[in-house]
C-alpha positions as CSV (number, residue, x, y, z in Angstrom):
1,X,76.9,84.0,132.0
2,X,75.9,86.3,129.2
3,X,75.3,89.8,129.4
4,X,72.1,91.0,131.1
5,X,70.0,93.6,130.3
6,X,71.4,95.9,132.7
7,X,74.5,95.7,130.7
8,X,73.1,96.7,127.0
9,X,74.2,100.5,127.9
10,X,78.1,99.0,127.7
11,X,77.5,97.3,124.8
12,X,75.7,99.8,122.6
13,X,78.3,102.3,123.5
14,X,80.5,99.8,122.4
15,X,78.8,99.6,119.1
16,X,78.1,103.4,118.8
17,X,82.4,103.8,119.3
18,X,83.0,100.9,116.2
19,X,80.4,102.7,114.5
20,X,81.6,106.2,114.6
21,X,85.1,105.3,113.8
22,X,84.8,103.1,110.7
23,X,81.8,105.1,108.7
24,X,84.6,107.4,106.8
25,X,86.6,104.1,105.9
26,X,83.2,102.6,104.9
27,X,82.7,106.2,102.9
28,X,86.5,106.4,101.6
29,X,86.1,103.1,100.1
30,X,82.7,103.6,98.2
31,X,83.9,106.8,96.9
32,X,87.9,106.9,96.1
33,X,88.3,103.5,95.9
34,X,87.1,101.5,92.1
35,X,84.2,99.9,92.9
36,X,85.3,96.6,91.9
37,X,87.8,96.7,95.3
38,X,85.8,99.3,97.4
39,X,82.6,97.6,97.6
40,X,83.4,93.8,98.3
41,X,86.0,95.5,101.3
42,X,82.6,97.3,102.2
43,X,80.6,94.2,102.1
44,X,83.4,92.0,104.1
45,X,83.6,95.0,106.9
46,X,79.8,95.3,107.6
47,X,79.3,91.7,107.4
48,X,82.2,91.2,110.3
49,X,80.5,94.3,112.0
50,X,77.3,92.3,111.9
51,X,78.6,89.3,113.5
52,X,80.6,90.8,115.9
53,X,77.4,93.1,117.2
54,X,75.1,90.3,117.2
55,X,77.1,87.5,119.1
56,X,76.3,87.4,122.6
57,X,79.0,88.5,125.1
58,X,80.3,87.6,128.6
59,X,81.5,89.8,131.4
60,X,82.9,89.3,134.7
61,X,82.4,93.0,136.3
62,X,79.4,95.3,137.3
63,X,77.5,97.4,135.1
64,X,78.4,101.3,136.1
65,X,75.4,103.4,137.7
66,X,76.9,106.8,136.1
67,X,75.5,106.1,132.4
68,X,71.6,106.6,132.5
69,X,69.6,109.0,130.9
70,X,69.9,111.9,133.7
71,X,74.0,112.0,133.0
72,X,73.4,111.4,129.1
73,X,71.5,114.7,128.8
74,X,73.4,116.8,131.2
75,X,76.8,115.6,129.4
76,X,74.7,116.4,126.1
77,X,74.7,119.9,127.0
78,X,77.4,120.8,128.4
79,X,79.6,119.1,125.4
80,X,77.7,121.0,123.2
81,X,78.1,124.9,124.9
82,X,81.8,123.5,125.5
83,X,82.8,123.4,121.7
84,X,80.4,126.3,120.6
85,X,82.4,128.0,123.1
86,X,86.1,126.8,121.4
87,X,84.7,128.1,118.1
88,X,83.8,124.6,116.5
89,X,80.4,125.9,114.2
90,X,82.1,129.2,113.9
91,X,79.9,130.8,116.5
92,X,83.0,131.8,117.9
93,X,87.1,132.7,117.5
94,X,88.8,129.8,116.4
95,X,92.6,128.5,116.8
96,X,95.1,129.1,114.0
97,X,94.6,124.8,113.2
98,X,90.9,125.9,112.3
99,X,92.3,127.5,108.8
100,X,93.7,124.1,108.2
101,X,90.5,122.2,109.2
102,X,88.8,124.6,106.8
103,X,90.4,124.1,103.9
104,X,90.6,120.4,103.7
105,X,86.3,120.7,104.3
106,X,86.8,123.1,101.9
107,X,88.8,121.1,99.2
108,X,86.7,118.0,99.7
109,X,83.2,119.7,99.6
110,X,84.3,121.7,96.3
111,X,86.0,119.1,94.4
112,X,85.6,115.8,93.0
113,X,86.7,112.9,94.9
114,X,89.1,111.7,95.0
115,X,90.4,115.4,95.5
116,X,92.7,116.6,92.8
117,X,95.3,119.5,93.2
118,X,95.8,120.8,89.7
119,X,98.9,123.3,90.5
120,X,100.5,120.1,92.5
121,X,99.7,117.8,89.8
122,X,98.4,114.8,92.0
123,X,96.0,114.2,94.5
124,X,95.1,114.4,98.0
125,X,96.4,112.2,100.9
126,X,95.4,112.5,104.2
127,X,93.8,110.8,106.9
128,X,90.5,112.4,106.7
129,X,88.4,110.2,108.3
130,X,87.2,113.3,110.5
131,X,86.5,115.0,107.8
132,X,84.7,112.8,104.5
133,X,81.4,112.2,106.1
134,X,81.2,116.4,106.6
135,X,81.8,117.0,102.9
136,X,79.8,114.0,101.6
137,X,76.3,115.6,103.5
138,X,78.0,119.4,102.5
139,X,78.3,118.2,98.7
140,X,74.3,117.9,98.4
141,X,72.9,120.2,101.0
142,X,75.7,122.8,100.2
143,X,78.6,124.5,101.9
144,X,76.9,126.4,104.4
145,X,75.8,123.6,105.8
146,X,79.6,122.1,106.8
147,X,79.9,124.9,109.6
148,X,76.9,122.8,111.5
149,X,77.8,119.5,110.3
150,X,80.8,119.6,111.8
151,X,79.7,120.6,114.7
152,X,77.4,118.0,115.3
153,X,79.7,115.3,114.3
154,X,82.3,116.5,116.6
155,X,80.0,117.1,119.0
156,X,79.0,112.5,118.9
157,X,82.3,111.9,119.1
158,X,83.1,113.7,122.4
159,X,79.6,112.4,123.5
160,X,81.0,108.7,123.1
161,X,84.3,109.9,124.9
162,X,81.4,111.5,127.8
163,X,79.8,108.0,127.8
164,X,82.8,106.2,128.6
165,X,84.1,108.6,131.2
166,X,80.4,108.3,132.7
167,X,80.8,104.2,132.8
168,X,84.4,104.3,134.0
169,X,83.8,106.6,136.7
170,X,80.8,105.4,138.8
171,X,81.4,107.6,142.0
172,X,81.1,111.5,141.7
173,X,81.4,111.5,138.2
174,X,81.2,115.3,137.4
175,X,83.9,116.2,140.3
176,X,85.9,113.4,137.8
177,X,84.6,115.5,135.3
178,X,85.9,119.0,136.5
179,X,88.9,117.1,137.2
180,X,89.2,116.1,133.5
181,X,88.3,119.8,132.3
182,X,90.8,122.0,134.2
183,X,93.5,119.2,133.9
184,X,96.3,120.3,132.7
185,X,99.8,118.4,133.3
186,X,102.5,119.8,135.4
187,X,103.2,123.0,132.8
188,X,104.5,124.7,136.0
189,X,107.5,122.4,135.7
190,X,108.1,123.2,132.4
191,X,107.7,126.9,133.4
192,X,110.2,126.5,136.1
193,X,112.4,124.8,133.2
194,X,112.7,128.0,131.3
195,X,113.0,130.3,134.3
196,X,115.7,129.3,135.2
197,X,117.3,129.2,131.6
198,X,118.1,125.3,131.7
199,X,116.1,124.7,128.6
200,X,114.8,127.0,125.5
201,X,111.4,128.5,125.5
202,X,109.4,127.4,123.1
203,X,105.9,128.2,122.3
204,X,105.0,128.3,125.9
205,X,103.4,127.1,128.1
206,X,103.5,124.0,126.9
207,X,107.0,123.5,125.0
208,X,110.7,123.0,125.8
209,X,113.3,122.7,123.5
210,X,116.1,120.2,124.4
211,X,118.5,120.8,121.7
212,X,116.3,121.3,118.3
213,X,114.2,118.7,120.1
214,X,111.2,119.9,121.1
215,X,109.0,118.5,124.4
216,X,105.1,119.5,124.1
217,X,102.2,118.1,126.5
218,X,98.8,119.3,126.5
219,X,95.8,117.9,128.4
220,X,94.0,115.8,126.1
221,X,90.9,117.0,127.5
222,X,91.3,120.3,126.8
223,X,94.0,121.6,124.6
224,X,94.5,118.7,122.5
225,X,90.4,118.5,121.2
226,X,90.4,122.2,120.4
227,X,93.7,121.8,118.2
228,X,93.6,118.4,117.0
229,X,89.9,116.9,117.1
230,X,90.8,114.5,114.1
231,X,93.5,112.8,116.0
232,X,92.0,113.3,120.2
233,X,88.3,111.4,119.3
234,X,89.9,108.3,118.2
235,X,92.5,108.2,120.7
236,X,90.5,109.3,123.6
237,X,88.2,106.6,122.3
238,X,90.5,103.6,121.8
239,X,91.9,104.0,125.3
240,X,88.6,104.1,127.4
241,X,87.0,101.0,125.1
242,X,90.3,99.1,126.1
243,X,90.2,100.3,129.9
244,X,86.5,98.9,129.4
245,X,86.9,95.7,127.7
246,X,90.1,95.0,130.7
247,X,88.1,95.8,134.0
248,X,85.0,94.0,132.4
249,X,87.7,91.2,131.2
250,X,85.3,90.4,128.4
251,X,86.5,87.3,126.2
252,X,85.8,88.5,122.9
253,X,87.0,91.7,122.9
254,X,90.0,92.0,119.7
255,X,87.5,91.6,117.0
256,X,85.8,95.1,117.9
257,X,88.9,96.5,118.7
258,X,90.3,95.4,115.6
259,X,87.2,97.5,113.6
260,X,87.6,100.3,116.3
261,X,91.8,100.7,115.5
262,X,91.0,100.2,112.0
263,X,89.1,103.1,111.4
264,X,91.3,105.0,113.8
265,X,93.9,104.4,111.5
266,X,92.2,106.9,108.9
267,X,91.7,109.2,111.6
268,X,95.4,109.5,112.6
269,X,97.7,106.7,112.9
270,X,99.1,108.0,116.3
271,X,95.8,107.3,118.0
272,X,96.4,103.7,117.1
273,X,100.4,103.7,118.3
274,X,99.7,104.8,121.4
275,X,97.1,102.3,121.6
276,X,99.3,99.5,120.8
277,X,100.8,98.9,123.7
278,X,97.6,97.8,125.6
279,X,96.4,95.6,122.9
280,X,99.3,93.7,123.2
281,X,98.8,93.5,127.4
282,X,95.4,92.4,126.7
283,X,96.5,89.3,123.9
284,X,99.4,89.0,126.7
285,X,96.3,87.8,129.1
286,X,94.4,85.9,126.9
287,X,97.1,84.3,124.6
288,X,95.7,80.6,126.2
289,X,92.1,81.6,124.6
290,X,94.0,82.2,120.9
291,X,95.4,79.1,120.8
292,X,92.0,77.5,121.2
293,X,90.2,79.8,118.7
294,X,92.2,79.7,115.9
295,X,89.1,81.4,114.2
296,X,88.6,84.2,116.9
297,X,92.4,85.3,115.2
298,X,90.8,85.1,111.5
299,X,88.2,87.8,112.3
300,X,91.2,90.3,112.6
301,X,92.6,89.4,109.8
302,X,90.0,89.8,107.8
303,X,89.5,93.2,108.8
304,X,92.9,94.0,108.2
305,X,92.1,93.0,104.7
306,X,88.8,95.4,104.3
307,X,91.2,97.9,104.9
308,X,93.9,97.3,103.3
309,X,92.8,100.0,100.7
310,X,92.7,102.8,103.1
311,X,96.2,101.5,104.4
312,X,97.8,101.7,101.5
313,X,96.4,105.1,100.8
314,X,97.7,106.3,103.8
315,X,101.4,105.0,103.5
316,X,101.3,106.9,99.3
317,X,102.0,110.1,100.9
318,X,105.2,112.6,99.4
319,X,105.8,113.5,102.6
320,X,109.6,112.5,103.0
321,X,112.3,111.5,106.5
322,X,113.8,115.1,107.2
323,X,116.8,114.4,109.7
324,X,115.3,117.8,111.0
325,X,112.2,116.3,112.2
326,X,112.3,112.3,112.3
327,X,115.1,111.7,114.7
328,X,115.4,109.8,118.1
329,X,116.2,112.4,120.9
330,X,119.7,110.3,121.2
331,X,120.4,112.4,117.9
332,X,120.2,115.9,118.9
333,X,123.6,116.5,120.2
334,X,123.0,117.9,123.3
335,X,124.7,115.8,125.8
336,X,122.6,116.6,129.2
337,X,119.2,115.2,127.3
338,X,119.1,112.7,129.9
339,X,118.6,114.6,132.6
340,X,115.8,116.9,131.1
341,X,114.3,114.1,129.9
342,X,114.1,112.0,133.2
343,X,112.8,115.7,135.1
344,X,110.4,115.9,132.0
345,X,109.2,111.8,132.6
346,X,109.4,112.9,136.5
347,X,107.3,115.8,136.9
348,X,104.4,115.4,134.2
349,X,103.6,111.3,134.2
350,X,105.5,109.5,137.6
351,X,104.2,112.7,140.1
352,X,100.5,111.0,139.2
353,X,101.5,107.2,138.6
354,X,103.0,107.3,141.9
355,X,99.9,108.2,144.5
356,X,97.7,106.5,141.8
357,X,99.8,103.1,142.6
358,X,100.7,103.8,146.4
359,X,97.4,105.0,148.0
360,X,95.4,102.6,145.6
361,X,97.2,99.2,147.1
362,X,93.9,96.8,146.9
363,X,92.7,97.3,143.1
364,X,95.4,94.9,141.8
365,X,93.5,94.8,138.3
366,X,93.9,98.7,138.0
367,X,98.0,98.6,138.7
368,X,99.4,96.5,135.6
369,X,96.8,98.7,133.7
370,X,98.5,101.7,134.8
371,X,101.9,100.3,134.7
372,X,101.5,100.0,130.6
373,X,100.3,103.3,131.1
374,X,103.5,104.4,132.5
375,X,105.9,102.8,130.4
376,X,104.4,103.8,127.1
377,X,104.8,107.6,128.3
378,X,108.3,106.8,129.3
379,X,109.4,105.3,126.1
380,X,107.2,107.0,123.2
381,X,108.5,110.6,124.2
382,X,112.2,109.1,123.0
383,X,111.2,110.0,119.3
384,X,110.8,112.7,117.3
385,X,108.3,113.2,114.4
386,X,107.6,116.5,113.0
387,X,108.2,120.2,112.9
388,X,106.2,120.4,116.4
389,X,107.6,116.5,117.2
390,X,103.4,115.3,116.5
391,X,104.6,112.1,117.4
392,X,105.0,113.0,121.2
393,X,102.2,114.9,121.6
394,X,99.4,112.7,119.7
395,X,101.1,109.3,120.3
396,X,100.8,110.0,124.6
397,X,97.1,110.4,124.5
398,X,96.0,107.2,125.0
399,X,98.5,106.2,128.0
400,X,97.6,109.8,129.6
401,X,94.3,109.8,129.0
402,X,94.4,106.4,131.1
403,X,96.6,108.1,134.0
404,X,94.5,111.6,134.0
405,X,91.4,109.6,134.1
406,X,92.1,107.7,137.4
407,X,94.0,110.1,138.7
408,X,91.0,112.4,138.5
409,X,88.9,109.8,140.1
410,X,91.4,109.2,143.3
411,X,91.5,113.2,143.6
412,X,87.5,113.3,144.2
413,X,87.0,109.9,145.8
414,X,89.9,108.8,147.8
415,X,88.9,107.6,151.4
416,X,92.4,106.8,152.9
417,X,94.2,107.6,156.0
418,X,96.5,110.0,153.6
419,X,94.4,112.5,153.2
420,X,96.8,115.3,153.1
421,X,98.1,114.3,150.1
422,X,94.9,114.1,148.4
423,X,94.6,117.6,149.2
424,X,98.4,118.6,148.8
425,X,97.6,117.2,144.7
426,X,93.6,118.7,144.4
427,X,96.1,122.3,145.2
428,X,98.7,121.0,142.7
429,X,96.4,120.3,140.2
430,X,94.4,123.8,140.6
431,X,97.9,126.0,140.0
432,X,98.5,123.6,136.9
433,X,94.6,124.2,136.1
434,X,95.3,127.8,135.5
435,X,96.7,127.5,132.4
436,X,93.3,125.9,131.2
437,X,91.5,128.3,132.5
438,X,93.9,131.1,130.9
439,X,93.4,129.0,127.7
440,X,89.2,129.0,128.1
441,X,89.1,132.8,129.2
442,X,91.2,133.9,125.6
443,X,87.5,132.7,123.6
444,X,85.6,134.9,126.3
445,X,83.9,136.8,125.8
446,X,82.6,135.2,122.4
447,X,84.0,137.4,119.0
448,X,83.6,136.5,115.5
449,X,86.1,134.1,113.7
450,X,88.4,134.7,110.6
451,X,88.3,132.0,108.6
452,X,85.3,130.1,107.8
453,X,84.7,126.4,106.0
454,X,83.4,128.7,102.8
455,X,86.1,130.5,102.4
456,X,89.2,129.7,105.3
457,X,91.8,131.3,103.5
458,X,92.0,135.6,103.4
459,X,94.2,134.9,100.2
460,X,91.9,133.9,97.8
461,X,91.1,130.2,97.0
462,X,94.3,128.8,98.8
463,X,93.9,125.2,98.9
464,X,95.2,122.8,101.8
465,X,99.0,122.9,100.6
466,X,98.8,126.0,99.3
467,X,98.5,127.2,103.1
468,X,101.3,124.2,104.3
469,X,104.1,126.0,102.0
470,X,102.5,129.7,103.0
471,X,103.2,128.7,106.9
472,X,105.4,126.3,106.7
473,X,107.8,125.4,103.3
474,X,107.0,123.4,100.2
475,X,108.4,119.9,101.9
476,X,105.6,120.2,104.5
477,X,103.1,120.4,101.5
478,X,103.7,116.5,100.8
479,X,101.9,115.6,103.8
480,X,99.1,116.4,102.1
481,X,99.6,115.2,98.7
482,X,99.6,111.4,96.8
483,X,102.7,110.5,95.1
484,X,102.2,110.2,91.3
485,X,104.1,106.9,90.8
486,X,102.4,105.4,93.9
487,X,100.4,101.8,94.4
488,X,97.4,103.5,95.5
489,X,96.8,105.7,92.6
490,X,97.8,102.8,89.7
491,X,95.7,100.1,91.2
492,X,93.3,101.2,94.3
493,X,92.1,104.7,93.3
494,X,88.5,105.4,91.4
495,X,89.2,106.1,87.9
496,X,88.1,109.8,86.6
497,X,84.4,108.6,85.1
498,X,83.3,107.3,88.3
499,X,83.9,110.6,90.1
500,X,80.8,111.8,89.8
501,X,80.0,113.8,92.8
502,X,77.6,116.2,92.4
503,X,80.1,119.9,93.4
504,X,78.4,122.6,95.6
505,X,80.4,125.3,94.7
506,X,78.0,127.2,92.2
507,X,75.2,126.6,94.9
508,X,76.7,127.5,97.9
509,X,74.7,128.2,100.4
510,X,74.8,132.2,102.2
């Protein structure tokens, strides 16, 4: 039976998600790319988007009552006084990360694309997905304009990540809202870690350091969008489109998520390995339907190839393995790293799997979801990638997204006989929730910013690694920049003539 009307919500959000994630590969490839590569990769990408949006679809679930117009426009609104209220626009302080954030707008709005770093010698590399389509509008309507740009596109992105909270949460969904907001983990463990001198403080609240190996979770509802917006969106939005597509158990469903992970992947590749583990599930489950559709494998594939140019851009960065920050925890010496690491797994992933698994015992569909869940955030925290280990704290989003989000749900819904527990976790989650609230109360009252898209650096005209080796050292530059010798640049890369972008820098805007 194919989708009813009722259903077209679903399935334009679906659309709207692929959409918003592959328009900068779309833009990257029209613009760095030669043309003779860039545009048939174009071509082949919209014409698989085409096909795969037009093709009717099946489902075996109900559509969700929480997304209609009334929750649309209250989640409108409140998304929008939420990041005006973390700074994003500049109507308020923002986070030390904002100076970064600034200065690759900065570099892409001012410069030629692809980007060149004359006191580096090369070019830029980065996965700025989040950023291109910012700097494309800012290069013709002028500088000024970035600080509202990216606020609006920042502000679709988290209202994708509303809509599929809003039609994964059909009971109470702004108490599993609330929930989502003042979430924050189980930092009191990790405080309790350092009080008693078993571990090393390290940028609390958050940190632990288990023998130059540093352990870091944040909410990725709160924390993580305000620091890392270019790697939350796409990971926040690969893991409720999967938990979509597996309690609808629509057939078709790796095609999109091919697109959707393929433009992630020029967001942030961590979005995409923490993702990983539930695509396989899901091809686990329909591997019988593969071997009959040996063309429903093809359309993959041929994504794969559209993107193979922002792939290999992507892998031509300097940055180099430091033993320092690209280890495996088994590697830091300190022999007791067991033991932290099983009360680290204990107290801030099982303490919600646990309930989620024993007071839920009828939704058998929901357990193996939340058992991938589970094991991904046990096993992904084993390596290190780094100075502040990024790969544990962006890899986990997706898998803890997943267990936040129905553990937020059982918190305002559950009916049971156990309902002292229930409450015993709504009053552990309120003493976790203070450290959100601690976090929200630094940006109020609202005071001005210091560093603006027009001019982030107080320095003069720093560019993006100019402020890596200012913060940092000169090694953590590379992450930003291309290596001379590589692929990318001798085969992929626009040539100088076509880089004709008009440059806003003599007509900024006030």
């Amino acid at each position: 039976m194919f989708l009813p009307a009722k259903h077209n919500a679903i399935r334009y959000l679906h659309i709207a998600t692929v959409s918003y994630m592959v328009l900068p590969a779309l833009l990257f490839l029209l613009t760095w790319v030669r043309p003779s590569i860039g545009l048939p990769c174009v071509v082949l990408l919209c014409g698989m988007a085409a096909y795969i949006f037009t093709r009717p679809r099946q489902t075996a679930a109900g559509y969700s009552p929480a997304l209609n117009r009334k929750n649309v426009l209250i989640a409108s609104v409140l998304t929008f006084v939420y990041l005006l209220v973390y700074g994003f626009g500049e109507f308020n302080w923002q986070l030390f990360d904002f100076q970064f954030h600034n200065a690759k707008y900065h570099d892409l709005i001012v410069n030629s694309w692809p980007v060149y770093y004359p006191k580096y010698n090369t070019y830029m590399c980065y996965y700025n997905a989040y950023y291109l389509p910012v700097a494309f509008l800012s290069k013709f309507l002028g500088i000024g304009s970035a600080r509202y740009l990216a606020l609006l596109w920042t502000w679709a992105g988290l209202l994708l990540v509303c809509g599929w909270v809003l039609s994964l949460s059909p009971k109470r969904p702004w108490r599993v809202f609330l929930v989502l907001f003042i979430f924050c983990n189980s930092w009191v463990f990790i405080w309790a870690i350092r009080a008693a001198g078993l571990a090393l403080a390290y940028l609390p609240p958050n940190y632990i350091d288990l023998g130059n190996f540093p352990i870091i979770l944040m909410s990725p509802f709160s924390d993580h969008l305000v620091w890392a917006p270019q790697h939350t969106i796409p990971a926040l939005l690969a893991a409720l489109s999967l938990t979509s597509f597996y309690r609808q158990r629509q057939a078709e469903w790796l095609p999109m998520m091919a697109l959707q992970l393929g433009g992630a992947l020029f967001w942030g590749p961590f979005a995409v390995v923490g993702s990983f583990p539930f695509v396989l599930y899901l091809f686990w489950l329909d591997r019988r339907q593969f071997l009959k559709k040996p063309l429903y494998l093809l359309l993959p594939v041929l994504t794969g190839l559209g993107l193979l140019p922002v792939a290999i851009y992507l892998t031509s960065t300097q940055i180099t393995s430091d033993p320092a920050v690209n280890m495996f925890i088994t590697q830091t010496g300190l022999p007791s790293w067991p033991f932290f690491f099983l009360l680290y797994i204990l107290t801030n992933f099982v303490i919600w799997y646990v309930p989620l698994r024993w007071l839920t015992p009828n939704d058998r569909q929901l357990h193996p979801w939340l058992t991938v869940a589970i094991l991904s955030l046990c096993v992904l925290p084993l390596y290190r990638l780094g100075i502040m280990n990024d790969w544990q704290m962006r890899t986990n989003i997706p898998a803890y997204s997943i267990l936040i989000l129905f553990s937020a749900q059982w918190l305002v819904n559950y009916q049971g006989p156990r309902q002292w527990i229930r409450w015993g976790f709504i009053v552990f989650w309120a003493v976790n929730g203070l450290s959100t609230l601690k976090f929200t109360a630094a940006f109020l009252p609202p005071h001005p910013t210091n560093t603006f898209i027009s001019h982030p650096s107080p320095y003069g005209d720093e560019t993006t690694p100019d402020l890596a080796v200012r913060h940092y050292n000169p090694a953590t530059a590379g992450q930003y920049l291309l290596r001379s010798d590589s692929l990318f640049e001798k085969y992929f890369m626009s040539p100088p003539a076509a880089r004709n972008l008009p440059s806003t820098a003599s007509r900024s805007m006030p």
